[in-house]
C-alpha positions as CSV (number, residue, x, y, z in Angstrom):
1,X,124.9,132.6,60.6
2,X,127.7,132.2,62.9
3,X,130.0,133.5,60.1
4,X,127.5,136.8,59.5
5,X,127.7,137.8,62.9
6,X,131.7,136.6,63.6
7,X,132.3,139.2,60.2
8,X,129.8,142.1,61.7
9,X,131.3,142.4,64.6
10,X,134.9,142.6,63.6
11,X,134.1,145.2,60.8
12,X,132.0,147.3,63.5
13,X,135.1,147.0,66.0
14,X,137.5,148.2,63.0
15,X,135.0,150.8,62.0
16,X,134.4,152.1,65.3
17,X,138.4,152.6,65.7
18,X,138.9,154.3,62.0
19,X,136.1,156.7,63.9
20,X,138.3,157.0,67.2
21,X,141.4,157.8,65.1
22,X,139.4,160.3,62.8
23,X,138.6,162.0,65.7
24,X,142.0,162.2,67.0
25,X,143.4,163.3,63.6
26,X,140.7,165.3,61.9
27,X,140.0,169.0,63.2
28,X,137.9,170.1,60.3
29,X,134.3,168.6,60.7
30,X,133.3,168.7,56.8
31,X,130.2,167.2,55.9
32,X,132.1,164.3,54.2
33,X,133.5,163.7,58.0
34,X,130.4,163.9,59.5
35,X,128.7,161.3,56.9
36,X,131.7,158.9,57.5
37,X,130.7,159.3,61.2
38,X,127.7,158.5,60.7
39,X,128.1,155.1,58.7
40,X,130.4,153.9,61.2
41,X,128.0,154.3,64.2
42,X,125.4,152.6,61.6
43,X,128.3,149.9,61.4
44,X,128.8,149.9,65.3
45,X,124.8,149.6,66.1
46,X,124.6,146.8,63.6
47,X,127.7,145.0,64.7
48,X,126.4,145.2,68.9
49,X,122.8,144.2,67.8
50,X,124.2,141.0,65.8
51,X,126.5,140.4,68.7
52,X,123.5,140.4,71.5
53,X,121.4,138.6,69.3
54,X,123.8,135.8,69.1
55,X,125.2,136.1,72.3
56,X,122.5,136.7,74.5
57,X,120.8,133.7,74.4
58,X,124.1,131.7,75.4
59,X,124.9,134.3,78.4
60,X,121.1,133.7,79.7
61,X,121.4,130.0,79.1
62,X,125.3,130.1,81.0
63,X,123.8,132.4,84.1
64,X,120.8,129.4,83.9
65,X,122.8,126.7,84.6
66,X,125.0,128.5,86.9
67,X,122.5,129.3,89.3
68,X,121.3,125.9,89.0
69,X,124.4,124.2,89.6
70,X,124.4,125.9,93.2
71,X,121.9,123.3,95.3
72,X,119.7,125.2,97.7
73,X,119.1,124.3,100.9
74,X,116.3,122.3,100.3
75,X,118.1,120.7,97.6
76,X,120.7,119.6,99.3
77,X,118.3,118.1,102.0
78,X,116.6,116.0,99.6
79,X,119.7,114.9,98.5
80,X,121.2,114.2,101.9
81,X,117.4,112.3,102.5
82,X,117.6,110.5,99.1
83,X,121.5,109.3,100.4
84,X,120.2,108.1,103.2
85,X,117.4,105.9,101.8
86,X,119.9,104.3,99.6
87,X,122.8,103.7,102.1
88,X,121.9,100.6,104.4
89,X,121.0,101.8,107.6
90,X,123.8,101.6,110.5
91,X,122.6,98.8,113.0
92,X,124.3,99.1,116.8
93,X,126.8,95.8,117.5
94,X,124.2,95.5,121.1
95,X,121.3,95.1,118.2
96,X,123.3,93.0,116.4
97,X,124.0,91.1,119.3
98,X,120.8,90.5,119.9
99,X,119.4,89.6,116.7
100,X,122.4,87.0,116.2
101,X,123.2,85.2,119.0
102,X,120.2,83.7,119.8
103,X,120.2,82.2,116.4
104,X,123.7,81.3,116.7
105,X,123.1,79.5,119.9
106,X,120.5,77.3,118.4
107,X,123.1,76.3,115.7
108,X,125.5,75.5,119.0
109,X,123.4,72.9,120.9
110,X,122.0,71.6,117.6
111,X,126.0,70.6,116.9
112,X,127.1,69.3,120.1
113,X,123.9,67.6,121.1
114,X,124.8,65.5,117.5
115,X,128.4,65.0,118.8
116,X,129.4,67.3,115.7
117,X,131.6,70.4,117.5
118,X,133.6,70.5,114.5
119,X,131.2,72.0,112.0
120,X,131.1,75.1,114.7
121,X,134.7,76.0,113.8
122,X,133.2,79.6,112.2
123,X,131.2,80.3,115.3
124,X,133.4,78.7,117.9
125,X,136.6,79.7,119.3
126,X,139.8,76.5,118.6
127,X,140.6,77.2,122.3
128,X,136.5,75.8,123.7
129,X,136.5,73.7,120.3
130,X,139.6,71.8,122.0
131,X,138.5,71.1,125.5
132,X,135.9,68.9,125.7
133,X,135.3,69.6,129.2
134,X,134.0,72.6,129.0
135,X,131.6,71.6,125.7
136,X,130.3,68.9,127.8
137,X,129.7,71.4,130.3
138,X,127.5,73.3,127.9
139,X,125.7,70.5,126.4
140,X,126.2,66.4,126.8
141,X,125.8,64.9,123.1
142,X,122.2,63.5,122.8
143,X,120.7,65.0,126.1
144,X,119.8,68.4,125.0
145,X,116.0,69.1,125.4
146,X,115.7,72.9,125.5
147,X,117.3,76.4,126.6
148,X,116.5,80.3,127.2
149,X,118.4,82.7,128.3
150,X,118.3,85.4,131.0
151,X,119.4,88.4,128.8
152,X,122.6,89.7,127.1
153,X,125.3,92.1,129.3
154,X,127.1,94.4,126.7
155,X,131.3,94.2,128.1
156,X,134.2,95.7,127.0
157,X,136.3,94.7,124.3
158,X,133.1,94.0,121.7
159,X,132.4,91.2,124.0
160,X,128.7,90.0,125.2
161,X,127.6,87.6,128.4
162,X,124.9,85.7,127.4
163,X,122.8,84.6,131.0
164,X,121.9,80.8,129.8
165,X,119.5,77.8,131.4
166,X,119.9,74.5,129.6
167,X,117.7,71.7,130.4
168,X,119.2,68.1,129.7
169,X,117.9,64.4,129.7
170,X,115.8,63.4,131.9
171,X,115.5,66.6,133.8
172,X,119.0,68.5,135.0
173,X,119.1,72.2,134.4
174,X,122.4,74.0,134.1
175,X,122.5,77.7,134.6
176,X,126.1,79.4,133.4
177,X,127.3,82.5,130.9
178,X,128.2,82.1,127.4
179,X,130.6,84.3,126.6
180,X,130.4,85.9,122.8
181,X,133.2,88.2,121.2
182,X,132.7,90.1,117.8
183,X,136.3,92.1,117.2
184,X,135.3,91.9,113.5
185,X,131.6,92.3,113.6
186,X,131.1,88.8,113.8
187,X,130.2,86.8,116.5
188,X,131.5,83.5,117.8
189,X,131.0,81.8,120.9
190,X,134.6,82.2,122.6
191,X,134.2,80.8,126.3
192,X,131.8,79.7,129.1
193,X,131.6,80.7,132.7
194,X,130.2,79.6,135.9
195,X,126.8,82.0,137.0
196,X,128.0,84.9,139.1
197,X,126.1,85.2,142.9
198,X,124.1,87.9,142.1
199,X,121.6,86.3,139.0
200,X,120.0,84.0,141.4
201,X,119.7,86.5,144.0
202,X,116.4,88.0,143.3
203,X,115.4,84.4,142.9
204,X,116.9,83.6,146.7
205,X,115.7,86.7,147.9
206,X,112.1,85.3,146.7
207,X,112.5,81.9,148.0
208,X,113.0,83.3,151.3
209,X,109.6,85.5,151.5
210,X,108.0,83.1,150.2
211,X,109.4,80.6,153.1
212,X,108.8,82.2,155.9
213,X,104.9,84.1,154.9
214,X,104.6,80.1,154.3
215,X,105.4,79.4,158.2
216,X,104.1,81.9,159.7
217,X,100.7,81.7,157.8
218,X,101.0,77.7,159.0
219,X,101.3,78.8,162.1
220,X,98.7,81.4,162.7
221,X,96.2,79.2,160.7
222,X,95.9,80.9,158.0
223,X,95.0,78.6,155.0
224,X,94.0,81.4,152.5
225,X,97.3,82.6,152.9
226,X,99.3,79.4,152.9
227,X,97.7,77.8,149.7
228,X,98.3,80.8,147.9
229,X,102.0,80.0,148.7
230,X,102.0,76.5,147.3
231,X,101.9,74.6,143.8
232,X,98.5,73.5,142.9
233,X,98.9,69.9,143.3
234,X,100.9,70.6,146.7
235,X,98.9,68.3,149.9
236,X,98.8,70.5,153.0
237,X,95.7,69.3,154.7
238,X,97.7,68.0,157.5
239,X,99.0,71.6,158.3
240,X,95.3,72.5,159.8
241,X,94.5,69.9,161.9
242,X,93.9,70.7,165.2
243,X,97.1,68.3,166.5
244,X,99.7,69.8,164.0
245,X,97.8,73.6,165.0
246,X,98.8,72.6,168.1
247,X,102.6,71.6,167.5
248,X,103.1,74.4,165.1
249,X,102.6,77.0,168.2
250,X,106.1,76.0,169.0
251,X,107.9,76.8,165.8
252,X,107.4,80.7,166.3
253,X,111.3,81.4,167.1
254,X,112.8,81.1,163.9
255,X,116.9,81.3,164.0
256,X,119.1,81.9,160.6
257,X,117.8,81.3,156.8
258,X,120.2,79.7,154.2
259,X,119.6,78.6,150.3
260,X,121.3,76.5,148.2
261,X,120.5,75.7,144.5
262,X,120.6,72.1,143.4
263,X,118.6,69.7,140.7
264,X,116.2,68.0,141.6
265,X,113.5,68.0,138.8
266,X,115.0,70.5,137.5
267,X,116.9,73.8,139.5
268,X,115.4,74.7,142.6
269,X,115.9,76.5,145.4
270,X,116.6,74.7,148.7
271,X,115.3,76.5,151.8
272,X,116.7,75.9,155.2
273,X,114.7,77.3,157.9
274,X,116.7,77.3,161.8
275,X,113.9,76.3,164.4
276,X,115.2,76.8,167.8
277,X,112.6,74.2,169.1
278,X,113.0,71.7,166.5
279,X,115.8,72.3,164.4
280,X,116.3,73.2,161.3
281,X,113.4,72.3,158.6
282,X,113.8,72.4,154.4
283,X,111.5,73.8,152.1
284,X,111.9,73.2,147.9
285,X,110.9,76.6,146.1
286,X,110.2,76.8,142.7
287,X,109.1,79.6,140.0
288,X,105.5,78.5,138.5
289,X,103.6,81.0,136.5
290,X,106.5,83.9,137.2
291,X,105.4,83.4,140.9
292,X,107.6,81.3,143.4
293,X,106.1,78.5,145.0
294,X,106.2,76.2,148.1
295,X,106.5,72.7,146.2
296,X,107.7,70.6,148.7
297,X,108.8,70.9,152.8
298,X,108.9,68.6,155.9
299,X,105.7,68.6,158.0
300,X,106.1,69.9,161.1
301,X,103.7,67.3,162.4
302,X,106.0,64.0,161.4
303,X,106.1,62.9,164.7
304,X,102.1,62.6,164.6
305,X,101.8,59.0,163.4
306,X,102.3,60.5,159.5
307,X,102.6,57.7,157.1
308,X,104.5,59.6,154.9
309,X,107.3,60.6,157.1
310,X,106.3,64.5,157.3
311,X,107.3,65.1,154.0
312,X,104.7,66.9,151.2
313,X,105.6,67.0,147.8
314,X,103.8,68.0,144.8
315,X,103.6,65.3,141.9
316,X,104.3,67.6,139.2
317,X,107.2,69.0,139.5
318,X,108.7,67.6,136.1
319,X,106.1,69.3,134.4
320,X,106.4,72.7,136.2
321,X,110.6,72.4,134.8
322,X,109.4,71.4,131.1
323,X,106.6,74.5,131.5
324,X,109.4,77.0,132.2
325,X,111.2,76.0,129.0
326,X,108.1,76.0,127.1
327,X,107.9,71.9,126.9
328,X,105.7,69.6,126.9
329,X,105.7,65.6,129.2
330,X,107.9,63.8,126.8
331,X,109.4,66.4,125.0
């Protein structure tokens, strides 16, 4: 067929200029002119009718394709949509740093509580690897027994502070920063830093409310008040008897307040409390339940033939420590 039509159109195209020059050359119409005029526009309507017979079919089918080669707009969206399903998503290095160093940090103490800081050497920097000091400082072999931390501080440099309480055998608590780089994407532990004054200073801000509502409550009498300030196992009968009532009166001018942080069943916070009467007095506060708690202080009343020297203490503080880091007595 292809041959048919190739042959039909070339003898139309040479028939329809024989008729051109005809007409150029030929000033006498005879009827034998006007017949040969007539074949060739038979030959010329036959040769364009193969031609769009064959061709027209492949022009429709090229304008086709052409069109829908050119993606439309919602095309191209399902396209950019279908991209994006396939590509992994993008996860934000703070994300990251979250979801990794947590885990990494349980790998940490797991190493040096075994006295093994050598297998860290991929998550560790060779300068904390080497000084033994400071990984000592984050965790004596075979005395770790739990941690948390206090949140994760984004810095420059693709560098995180990590806010971290370790509790060690028997019961000492160590507060300090871990701090994590990532330059790569991946994180290692690169050093370790003492805790900066202001993380415990809502917690001494606390102590110190909770201090002084607790003496002033003592001294107006107010017991409601008082053992709502104090650990549940904490004794303070003697505070409401009519003697110590009586020697309490005394303690209303109250001077300067200081705290200080130090181990004793874990970290607590040491209140001193200026007295211009009677000196200064201490009181232990410690966070129970999310709420800060009177847990042990010097009786006002020790000079009243007390036995136990003035001193309250509830029995349980070890177990108020273990609670906070989600432990159990022997744990």
């Amino acid at each position: 067929m292809n041959w048919l039509f190739l042959l039909t159109f070339w003898a139309a195209l040479a028939c329809g200029f024989w008729w051109f020059v005809m007409e150029v050359t030929t000033q006498n119409r005879t009827r034998k002119a006007r017949s040969q005029k007539a074949f060739a526009v038979f030959l010329i309507l036959t040769g364009v009718t193969f031609f769009l017979q064959q061709a027209l079919p492949r022009i429709t089918a090229w304008l086709a394709d052409a069109f829908q080669s050119q993606p439309t707009a919602q095309n191209r969206h399902a396209g950019t949509a279908a991209a994006a399903a396939i590509a992994p998503p993008v996860v934000p290095l703070f994300q990251r740093a979250k979801d990794t160093i947590p885990r990494t940090l349980c790998r940490i103490y797991q190493a040096l509580n075994e006295g093994n800081p050598r297998s860290l050497t991929d998550v560790v920097s060779p300068q904390l690897l080497n000084d033994t000091q400071k990984l000592d400082w984050i965790c004596i072999p075979f005395a770790y027994r739990a941690h948390y931390t206090g949140g994760i501080v984004e810095r420059p440099d693709a560098e995180f502070e990590v806010r971290t309480r370790v509790l060690l055998k028997p019961v000492e608590e160590r507060l300090y920063v871990l701090v994590f780089a990532a330059p790569q994407g991946a994180f290692y532990l690169k050093d370790v830093k003492t805790a900066p004054d202001d993380w415990l200073a809502p917690e001494r801000a606390a102590a110190i409310d909770a201090t002084r509502k607790f003496v002033f409550a003592a001294i107006d009498g107010r017991e409601d008040i008082v053992r709502d300030l104090v650990s549940p196992s904490l004794p303070i009968d003697r505070l409401f008897t009519p003697e110590c009532h009586e020697r309490l009166q005394q303690y209303r001018d109250v001077g300067g307040v200081g705290v200080q942080f130090r181990n004793y069943k874990g970290l607590k916070a040491y209140v001193s409390m200026s007295f211009f009467t009677w000196g200064i007095d201490a009181f232990i506060v410690d966070e129970i339940g999310g709420a800060y708690k009177i847990v042990k202080f010097r009786s006002p009343c020790a000079y009243l033939r007390d036995p136990t020297g003035g001193e309250a203490e509830d029995p349980n503080l070890e177990d108020y420590t273990l609670a906070r880091f989600h432990l159990a007595r022997g744990q």
